[in-house]
TORPA-4810 file (N, C-alpha, C, O; in nm, 3 decimals):
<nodes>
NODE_1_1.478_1.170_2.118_1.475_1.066_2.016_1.593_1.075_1.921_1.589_1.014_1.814_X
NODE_2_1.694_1.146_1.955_1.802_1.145_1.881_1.910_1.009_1.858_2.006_0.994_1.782_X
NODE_3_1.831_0.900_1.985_1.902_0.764_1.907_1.831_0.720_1.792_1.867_0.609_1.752_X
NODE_4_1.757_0.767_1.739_1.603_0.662_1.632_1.659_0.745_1.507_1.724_0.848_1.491_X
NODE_5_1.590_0.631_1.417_1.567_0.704_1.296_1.513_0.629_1.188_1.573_0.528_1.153_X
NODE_6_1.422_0.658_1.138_1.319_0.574_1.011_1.440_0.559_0.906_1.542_0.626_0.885_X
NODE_7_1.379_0.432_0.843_1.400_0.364_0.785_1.301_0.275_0.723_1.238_0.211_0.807_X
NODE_8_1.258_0.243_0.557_1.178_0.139_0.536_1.218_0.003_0.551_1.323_-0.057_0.530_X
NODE_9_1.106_-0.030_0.593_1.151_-0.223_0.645_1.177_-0.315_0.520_1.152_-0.290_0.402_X
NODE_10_1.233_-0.426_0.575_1.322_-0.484_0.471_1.232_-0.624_0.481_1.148_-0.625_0.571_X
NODE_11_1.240_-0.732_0.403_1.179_-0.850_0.420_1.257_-0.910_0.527_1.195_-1.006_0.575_X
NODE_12_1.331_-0.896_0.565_1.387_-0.971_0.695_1.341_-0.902_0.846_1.376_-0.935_0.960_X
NODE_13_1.226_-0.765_0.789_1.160_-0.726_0.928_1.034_-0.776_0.923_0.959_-0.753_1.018_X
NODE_14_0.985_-0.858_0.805_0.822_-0.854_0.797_0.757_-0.960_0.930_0.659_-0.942_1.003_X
NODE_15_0.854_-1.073_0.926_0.812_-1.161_1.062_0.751_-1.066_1.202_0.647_-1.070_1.269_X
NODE_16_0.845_-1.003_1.203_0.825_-0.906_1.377_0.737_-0.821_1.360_0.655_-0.801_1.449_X
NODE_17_0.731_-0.724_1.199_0.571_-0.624_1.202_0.478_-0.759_1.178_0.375_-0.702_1.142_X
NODE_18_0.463_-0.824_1.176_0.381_-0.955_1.146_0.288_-0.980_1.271_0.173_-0.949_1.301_X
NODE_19_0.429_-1.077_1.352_0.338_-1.125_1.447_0.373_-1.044_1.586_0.382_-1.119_1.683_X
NODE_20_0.394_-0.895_1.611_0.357_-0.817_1.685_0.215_-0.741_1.668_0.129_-0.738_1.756_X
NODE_21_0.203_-0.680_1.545_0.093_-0.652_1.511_-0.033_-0.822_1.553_-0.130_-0.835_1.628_X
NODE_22_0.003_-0.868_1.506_-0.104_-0.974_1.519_-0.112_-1.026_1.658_-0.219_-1.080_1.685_X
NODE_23_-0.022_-1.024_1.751_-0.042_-1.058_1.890_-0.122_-0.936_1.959_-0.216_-0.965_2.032_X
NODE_24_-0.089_-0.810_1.939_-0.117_-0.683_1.957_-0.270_-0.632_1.938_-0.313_-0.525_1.981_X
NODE_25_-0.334_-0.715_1.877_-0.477_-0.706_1.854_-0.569_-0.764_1.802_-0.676_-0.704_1.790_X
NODE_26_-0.555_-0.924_1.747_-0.556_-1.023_1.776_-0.719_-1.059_1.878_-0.836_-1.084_1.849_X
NODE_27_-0.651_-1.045_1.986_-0.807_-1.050_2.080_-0.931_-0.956_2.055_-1.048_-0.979_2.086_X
NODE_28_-0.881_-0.847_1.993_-1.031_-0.808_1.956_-1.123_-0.827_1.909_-1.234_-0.775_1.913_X
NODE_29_-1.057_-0.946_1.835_-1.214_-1.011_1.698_-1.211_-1.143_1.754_-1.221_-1.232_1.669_X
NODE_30_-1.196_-1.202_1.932_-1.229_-1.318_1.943_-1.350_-1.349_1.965_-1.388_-1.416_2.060_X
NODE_31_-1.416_-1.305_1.885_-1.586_-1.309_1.867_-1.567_-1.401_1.687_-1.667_-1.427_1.619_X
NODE_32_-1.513_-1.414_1.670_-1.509_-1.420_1.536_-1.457_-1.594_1.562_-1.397_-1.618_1.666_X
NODE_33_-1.479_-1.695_1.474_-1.414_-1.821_1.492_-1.299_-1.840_1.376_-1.297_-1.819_1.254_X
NODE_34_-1.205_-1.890_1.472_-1.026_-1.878_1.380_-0.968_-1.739_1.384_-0.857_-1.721_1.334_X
NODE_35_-1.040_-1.630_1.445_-1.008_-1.487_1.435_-0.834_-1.436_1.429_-0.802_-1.330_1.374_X
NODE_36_-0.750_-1.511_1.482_-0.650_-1.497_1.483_-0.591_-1.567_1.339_-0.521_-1.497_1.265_X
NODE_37_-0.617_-1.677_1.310_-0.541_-1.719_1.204_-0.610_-1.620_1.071_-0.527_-1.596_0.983_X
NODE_38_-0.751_-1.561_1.046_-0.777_-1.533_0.951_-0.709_-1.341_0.960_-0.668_-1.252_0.885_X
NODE_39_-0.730_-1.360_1.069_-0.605_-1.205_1.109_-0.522_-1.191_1.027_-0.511_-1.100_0.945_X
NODE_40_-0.428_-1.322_1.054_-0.276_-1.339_1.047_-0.313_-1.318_0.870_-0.238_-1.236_0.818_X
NODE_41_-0.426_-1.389_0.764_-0.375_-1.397_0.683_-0.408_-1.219_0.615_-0.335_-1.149_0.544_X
NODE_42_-0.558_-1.187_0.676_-0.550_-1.020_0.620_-0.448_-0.923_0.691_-0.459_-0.809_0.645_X
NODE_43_-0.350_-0.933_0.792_-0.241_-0.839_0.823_-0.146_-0.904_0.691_-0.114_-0.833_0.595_X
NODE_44_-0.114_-1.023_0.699_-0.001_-1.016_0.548_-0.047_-0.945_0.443_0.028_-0.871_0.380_X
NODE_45_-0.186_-0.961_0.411_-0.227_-0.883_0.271_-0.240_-0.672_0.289_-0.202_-0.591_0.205_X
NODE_46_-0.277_-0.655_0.368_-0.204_-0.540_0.422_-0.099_-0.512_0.383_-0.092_-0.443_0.281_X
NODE_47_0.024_-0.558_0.452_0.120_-0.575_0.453_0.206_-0.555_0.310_0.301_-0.479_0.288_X
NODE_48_0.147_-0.638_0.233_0.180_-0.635_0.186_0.137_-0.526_0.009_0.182_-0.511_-0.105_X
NODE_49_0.034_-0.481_0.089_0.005_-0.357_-0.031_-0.014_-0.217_0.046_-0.097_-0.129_0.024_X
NODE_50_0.108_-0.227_0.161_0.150_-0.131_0.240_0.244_-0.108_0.217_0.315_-0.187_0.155_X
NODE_51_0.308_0.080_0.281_0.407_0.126_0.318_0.424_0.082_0.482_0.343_0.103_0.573_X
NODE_52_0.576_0.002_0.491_0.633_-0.010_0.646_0.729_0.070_0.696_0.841_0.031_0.661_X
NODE_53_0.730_0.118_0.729_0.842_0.245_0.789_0.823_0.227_0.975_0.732_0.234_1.058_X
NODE_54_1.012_0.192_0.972_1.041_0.118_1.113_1.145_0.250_1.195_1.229_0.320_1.138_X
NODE_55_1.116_0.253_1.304_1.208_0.329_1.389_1.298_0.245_1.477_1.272_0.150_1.550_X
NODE_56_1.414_0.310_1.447_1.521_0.166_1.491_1.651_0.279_1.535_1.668_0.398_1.506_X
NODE_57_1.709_0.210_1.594_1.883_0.248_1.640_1.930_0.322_1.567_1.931_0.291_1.447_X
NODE_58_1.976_0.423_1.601_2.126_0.472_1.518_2.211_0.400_1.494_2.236_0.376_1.376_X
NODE_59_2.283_0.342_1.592_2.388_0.303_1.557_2.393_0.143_1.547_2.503_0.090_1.563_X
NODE_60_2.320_0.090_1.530_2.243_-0.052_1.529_2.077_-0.030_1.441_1.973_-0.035_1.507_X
NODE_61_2.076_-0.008_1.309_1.937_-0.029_1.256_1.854_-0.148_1.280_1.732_-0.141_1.268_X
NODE_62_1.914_-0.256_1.315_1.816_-0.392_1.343_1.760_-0.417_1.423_1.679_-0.509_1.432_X
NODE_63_1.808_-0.294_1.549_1.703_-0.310_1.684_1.569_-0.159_1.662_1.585_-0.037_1.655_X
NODE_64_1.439_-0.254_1.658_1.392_-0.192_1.599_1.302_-0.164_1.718_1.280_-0.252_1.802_X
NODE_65_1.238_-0.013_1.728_1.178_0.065_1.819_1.077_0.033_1.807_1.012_-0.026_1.893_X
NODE_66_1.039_0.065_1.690_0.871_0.046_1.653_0.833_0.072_1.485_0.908_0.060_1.389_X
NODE_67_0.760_0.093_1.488_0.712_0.084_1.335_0.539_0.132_1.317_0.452_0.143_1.403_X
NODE_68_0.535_0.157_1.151_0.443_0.226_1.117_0.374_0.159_0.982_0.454_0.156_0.889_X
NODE_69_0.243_0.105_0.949_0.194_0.010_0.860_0.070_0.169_0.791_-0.020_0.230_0.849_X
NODE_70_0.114_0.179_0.680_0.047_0.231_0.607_-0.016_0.262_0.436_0.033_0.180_0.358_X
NODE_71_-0.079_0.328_0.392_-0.067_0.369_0.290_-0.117_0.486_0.207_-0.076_0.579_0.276_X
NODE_72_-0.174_0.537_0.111_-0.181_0.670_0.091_-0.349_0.681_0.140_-0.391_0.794_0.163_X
NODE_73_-0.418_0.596_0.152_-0.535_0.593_0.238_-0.581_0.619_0.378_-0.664_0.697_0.425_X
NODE_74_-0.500_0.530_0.429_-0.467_0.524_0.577_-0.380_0.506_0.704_-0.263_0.520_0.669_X
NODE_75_-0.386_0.490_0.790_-0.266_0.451_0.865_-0.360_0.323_0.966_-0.452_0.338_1.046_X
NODE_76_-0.287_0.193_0.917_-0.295_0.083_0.940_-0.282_0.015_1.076_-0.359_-0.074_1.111_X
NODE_77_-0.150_0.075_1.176_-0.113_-0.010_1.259_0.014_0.085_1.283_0.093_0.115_1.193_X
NODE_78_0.024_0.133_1.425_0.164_0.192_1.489_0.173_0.096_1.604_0.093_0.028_1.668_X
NODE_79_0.313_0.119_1.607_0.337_0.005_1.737_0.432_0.076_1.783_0.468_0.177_1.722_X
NODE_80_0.505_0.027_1.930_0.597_0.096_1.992_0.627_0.001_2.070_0.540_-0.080_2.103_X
NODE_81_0.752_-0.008_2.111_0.784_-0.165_2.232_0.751_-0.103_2.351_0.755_0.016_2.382_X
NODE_82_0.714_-0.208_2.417_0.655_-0.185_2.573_0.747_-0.072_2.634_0.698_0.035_2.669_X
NODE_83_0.874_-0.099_2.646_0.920_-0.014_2.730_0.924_0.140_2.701_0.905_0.233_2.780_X
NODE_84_0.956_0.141_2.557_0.988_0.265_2.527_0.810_0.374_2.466_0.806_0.464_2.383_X
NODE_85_0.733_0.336_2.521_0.559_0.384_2.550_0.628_0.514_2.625_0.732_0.532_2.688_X
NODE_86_0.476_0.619_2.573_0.472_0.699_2.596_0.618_0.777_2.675_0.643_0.802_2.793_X
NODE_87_0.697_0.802_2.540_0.836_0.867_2.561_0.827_0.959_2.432_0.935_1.014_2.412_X
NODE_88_0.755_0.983_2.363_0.729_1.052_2.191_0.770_0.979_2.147_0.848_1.047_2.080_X
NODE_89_0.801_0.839_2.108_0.808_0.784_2.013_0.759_0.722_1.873_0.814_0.669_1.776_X
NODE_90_0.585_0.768_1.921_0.430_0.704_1.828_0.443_0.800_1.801_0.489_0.796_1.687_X
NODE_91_0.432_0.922_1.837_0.463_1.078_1.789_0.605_1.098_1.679_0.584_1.166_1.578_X
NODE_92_0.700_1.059_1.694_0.791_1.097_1.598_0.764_0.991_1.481_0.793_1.030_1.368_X
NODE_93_0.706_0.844_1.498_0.679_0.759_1.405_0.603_0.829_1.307_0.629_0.837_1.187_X
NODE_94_0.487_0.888_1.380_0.348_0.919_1.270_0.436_1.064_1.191_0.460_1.086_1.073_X
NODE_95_0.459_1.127_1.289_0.527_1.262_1.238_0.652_1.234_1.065_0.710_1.302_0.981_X
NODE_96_0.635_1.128_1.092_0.733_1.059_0.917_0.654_1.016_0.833_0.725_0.954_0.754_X
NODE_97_0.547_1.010_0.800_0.464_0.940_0.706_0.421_1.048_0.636_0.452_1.164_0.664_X
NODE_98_0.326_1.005_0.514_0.258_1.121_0.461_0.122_1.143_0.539_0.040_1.061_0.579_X
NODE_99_0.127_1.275_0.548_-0.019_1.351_0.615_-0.142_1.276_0.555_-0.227_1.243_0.638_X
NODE_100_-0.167_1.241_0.413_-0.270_1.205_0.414_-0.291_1.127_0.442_-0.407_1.091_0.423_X
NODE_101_-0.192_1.030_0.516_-0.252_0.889_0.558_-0.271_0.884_0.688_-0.245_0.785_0.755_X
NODE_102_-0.311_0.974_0.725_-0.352_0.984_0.890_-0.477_1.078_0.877_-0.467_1.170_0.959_X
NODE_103_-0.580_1.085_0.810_-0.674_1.117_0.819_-0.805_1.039_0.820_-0.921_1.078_0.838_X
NODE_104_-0.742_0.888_0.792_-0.808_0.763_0.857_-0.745_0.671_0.882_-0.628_0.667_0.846_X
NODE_105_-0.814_0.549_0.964_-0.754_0.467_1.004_-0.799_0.327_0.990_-0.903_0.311_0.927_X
NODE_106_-0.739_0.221_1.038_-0.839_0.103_1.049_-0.831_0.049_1.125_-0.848_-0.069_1.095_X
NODE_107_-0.803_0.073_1.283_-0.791_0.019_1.399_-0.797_0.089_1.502_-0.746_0.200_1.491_X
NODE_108_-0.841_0.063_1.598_-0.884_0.184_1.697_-0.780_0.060_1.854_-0.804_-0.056_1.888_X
NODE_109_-0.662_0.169_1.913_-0.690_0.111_2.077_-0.693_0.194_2.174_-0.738_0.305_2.146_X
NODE_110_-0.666_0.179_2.260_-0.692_0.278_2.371_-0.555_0.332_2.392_-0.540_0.431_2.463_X
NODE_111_-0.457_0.273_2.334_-0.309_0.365_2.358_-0.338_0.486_2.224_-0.291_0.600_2.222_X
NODE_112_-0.412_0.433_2.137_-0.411_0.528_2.013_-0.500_0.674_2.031_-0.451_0.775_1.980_X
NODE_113_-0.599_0.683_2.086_-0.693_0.745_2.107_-0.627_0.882_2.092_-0.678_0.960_2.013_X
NODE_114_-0.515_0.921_2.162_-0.475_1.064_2.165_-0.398_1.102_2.026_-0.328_1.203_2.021_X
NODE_115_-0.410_1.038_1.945_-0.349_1.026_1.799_-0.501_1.069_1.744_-0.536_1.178_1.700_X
NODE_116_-0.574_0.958_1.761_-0.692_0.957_1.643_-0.710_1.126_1.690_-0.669_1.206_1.605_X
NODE_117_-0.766_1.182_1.810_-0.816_1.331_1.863_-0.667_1.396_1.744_-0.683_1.448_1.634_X
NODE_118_-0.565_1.375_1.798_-0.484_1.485_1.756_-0.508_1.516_1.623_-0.510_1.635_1.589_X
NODE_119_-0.532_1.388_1.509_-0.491_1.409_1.395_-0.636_1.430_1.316_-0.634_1.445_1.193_X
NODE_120_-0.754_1.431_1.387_-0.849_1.426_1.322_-0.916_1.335_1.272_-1.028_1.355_1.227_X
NODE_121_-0.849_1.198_1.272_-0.846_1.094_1.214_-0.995_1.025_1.215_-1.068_1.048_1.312_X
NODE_122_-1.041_0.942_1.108_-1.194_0.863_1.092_-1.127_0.735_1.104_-1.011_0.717_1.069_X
NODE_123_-1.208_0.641_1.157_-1.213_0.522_1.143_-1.268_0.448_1.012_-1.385_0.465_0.980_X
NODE_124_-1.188_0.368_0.937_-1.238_0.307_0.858_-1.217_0.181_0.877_-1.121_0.139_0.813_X
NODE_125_-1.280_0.091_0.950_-1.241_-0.020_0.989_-1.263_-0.185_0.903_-1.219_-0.298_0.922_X
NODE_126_-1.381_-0.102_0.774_-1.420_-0.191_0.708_-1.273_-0.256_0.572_-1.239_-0.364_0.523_X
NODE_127_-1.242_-0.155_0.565_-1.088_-0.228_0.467_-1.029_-0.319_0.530_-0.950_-0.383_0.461_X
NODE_128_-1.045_-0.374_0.721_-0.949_-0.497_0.706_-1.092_-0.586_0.761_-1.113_-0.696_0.708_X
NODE_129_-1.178_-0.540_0.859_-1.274_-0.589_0.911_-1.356_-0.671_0.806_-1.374_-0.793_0.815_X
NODE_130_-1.395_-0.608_0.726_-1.532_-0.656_0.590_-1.405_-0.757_0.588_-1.420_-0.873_0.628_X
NODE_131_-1.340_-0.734_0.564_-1.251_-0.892_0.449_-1.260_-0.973_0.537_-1.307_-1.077_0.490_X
NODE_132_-1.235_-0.983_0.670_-1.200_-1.065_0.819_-1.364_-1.132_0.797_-1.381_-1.249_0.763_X
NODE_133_-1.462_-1.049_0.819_-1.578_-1.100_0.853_-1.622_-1.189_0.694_-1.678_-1.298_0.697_X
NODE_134_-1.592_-1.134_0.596_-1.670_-1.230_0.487_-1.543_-1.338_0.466_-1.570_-1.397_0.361_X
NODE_135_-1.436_-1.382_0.512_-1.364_-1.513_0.494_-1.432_-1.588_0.589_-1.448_-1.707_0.565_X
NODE_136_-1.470_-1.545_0.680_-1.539_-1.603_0.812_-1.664_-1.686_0.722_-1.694_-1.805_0.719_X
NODE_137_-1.704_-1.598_0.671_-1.866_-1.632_0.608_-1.869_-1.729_0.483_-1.951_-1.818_0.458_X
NODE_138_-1.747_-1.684_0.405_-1.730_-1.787_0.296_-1.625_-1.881_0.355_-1.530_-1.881_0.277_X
NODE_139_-1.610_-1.933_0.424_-1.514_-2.070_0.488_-1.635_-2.174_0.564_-1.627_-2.295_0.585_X
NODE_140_-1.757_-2.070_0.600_-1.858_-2.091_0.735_-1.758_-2.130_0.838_-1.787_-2.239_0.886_X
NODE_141_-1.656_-2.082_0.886_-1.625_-2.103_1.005_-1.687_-2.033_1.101_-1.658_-2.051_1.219_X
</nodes>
Protein backbone atom coordinates (compact mmCIF):
# COMPACT_ATOMS: atom_id res chain seq x y z
CA UNK A 1 0.00 0.00 0.00
CA UNK A 2 2.80 2.26 -0.43
CA UNK A 3 0.91 4.00 -3.42
CA UNK A 4 -2.14 5.24 -0.83
CA UNK A 5 -2.34 7.60 1.63
CA UNK A 6 -5.22 9.25 3.85
CA UNK A 7 -6.25 12.25 3.51
CA UNK A 8 -9.57 14.12 4.79
CA UNK A 9 -12.19 14.54 2.09
CA UNK A 10 -12.88 17.74 0.65
CA UNK A 11 -16.48 18.94 -0.51
CA UNK A 12 -15.63 18.17 -3.98
CA UNK A 13 -15.41 14.31 -2.69
CA UNK A 14 -18.81 14.32 -0.91
CA UNK A 15 -20.83 13.37 -4.30
CA UNK A 16 -18.75 9.91 -4.71
CA UNK A 17 -18.75 9.03 -0.62
CA UNK A 18 -22.44 9.92 -1.29
CA UNK A 19 -23.72 7.99 -3.90
CA UNK A 20 -21.29 4.96 -3.56
CA UNK A 21 -22.17 4.51 -0.14
CA UNK A 22 -25.80 4.81 -1.09
CA UNK A 23 -25.69 2.46 -4.15
CA UNK A 24 -23.58 0.11 -1.89
CA UNK A 25 -26.40 -0.62 0.49
CA UNK A 26 -29.22 0.89 -0.56
CA UNK A 27 -30.99 -2.57 -1.22
CA UNK A 28 -31.02 -3.55 2.16
CA UNK A 29 -33.92 -1.53 3.43
CA UNK A 30 -35.99 -2.34 0.19
CA UNK A 31 -38.54 -3.40 2.57
CA UNK A 32 -38.99 0.03 3.47
CA UNK A 33 -41.10 2.39 0.81
CA UNK A 34 -38.78 5.28 -0.90
CA UNK A 35 -35.91 3.38 1.04
CA UNK A 36 -33.37 4.68 -1.18
CA UNK A 37 -34.31 8.27 -1.43
CA UNK A 38 -34.90 8.48 2.45
CA UNK A 39 -31.28 6.72 2.59
CA UNK A 40 -29.89 9.23 0.42
CA UNK A 41 -31.26 11.92 2.77
CA UNK A 42 -29.96 10.14 6.34
CA UNK A 43 -26.34 9.21 4.61
CA UNK A 44 -26.03 13.20 3.92
CA UNK A 45 -26.92 13.86 7.56
CA UNK A 46 -24.28 11.41 8.62
CA UNK A 47 -22.18 12.77 6.52
CA UNK A 48 -22.34 15.42 7.44
CA UNK A 49 -21.83 15.26 11.34
CA UNK A 50 -19.03 12.86 10.33
CA UNK A 51 -15.35 12.39 10.07
CA UNK A 52 -14.44 11.34 6.10
CA UNK A 53 -11.08 10.15 5.69
CA UNK A 54 -10.30 8.97 1.93
CA UNK A 55 -7.45 6.69 0.69
CA UNK A 56 -6.26 7.94 -2.56
CA UNK A 57 -2.99 8.08 -4.85
CA UNK A 58 0.23 9.28 -4.04
CA UNK A 59 0.97 10.83 -6.67
CA UNK A 60 -2.55 11.79 -7.89
CA UNK A 61 -4.78 12.48 -4.51
CA UNK A 62 -8.10 12.67 -6.60
CA UNK A 63 -8.10 9.11 -7.55
CA UNK A 64 -9.58 7.91 -4.69
CA UNK A 65 -9.19 4.16 -3.33
CA UNK A 66 -11.65 4.16 -0.84
CA UNK A 67 -12.75 5.83 2.13
CA UNK A 68 -13.85 5.78 5.70
CA UNK A 69 -17.31 7.56 7.24
CA UNK A 70 -17.02 8.03 10.86
CA UNK A 71 -17.10 9.50 14.19
CA UNK A 72 -15.97 9.39 17.80
CA UNK A 73 -18.95 6.90 18.32
CA UNK A 74 -18.71 4.78 15.51
CA UNK A 75 -17.57 3.68 12.30
CA UNK A 76 -20.27 4.40 9.77
CA UNK A 77 -19.39 3.05 6.34
CA UNK A 78 -15.84 1.68 4.74
CA UNK A 79 -15.71 1.22 1.22
CA UNK A 80 -13.04 0.01 -1.13
CA UNK A 81 -13.34 -0.02 -5.12
CA UNK A 82 -14.16 -3.25 -6.61
CA UNK A 83 -10.97 -3.98 -7.90
CA UNK A 84 -8.69 -3.14 -5.35
CA UNK A 85 -10.94 -5.75 -2.52
CA UNK A 86 -9.35 -7.75 -0.44
CA UNK A 87 -5.59 -6.48 -1.11
CA UNK A 88 -5.34 -4.74 2.78
CA UNK A 89 -6.75 -1.91 1.81
CA UNK A 90 -10.15 -1.83 4.42
CA UNK A 91 -7.35 -2.84 6.74
CA UNK A 92 -4.99 0.11 6.27
CA UNK A 93 -8.27 2.46 5.97
CA UNK A 94 -9.64 1.41 9.48
CA UNK A 95 -6.00 1.12 10.81
CA UNK A 96 -6.14 5.42 10.42
CA UNK A 97 -9.04 6.35 12.37
CA UNK A 98 -9.45 6.65 16.02
CA UNK A 99 -9.74 3.26 17.94
CA UNK A 100 -12.70 4.30 19.58
CA UNK A 101 -14.65 4.47 16.70
CA UNK A 102 -14.48 0.99 15.83
CA UNK A 103 -15.93 -0.43 18.74
CA UNK A 104 -19.31 0.05 17.08
CA UNK A 105 -20.88 0.29 14.12
CA UNK A 106 -23.97 0.98 12.09
CA UNK A 107 -23.97 -1.27 9.24
CA UNK A 108 -23.28 -4.72 8.95
CA UNK A 109 -22.13 -6.59 5.21
CA UNK A 110 -20.79 -9.60 4.47
CA UNK A 111 -17.44 -8.10 3.07
CA UNK A 112 -17.28 -6.44 6.66
CA UNK A 113 -17.74 -9.33 8.89
CA UNK A 114 -13.94 -10.06 9.33
CA UNK A 115 -13.54 -6.42 10.63
CA UNK A 116 -16.60 -6.46 12.94
CA UNK A 117 -14.75 -10.25 14.54
CA UNK A 118 -11.38 -8.50 14.37
CA UNK A 119 -12.20 -5.34 16.11
CA UNK A 120 -14.71 -6.47 18.52
CA UNK A 121 -17.05 -4.28 17.14
CA UNK A 122 -21.24 -3.98 18.30
CA UNK A 123 -23.70 -3.13 16.03
CA UNK A 124 -25.56 -0.12 16.56
CA UNK A 125 -27.75 0.11 13.82
CA UNK A 126 -30.41 2.21 15.40
CA UNK A 127 -28.45 5.79 14.88
CA UNK A 128 -29.14 5.58 11.09
CA UNK A 129 -31.97 2.82 11.01
CA UNK A 130 -34.51 4.47 13.88
CA UNK A 131 -34.23 7.80 11.82
CA UNK A 132 -34.80 5.77 8.29
CA UNK A 133 -37.73 3.91 9.86
CA UNK A 134 -39.55 6.92 11.75
CA UNK A 135 -39.30 9.38 8.38
CA UNK A 136 -40.96 6.39 6.85
CA UNK A 137 -43.66 6.65 9.61
CA UNK A 138 -43.96 10.37 9.83
CA UNK A 139 -44.24 10.94 5.83
CA UNK A 140 -46.68 7.48 6.03
CA UNK A 141 -44.90 6.44 3.12
Amino acid sequence: LGMAYMRPASSADYPFVHNSWLESCWHNYKHIPNAKQLMSIRISEIMSQSKIELCVDKEDPQVIYGYVVYDSSATHWVYVKFPLRRQGMATYILGNITPDALQFHTFETKAGQHFIEKYDSKLTPFIFERKVLDEAKSKDI
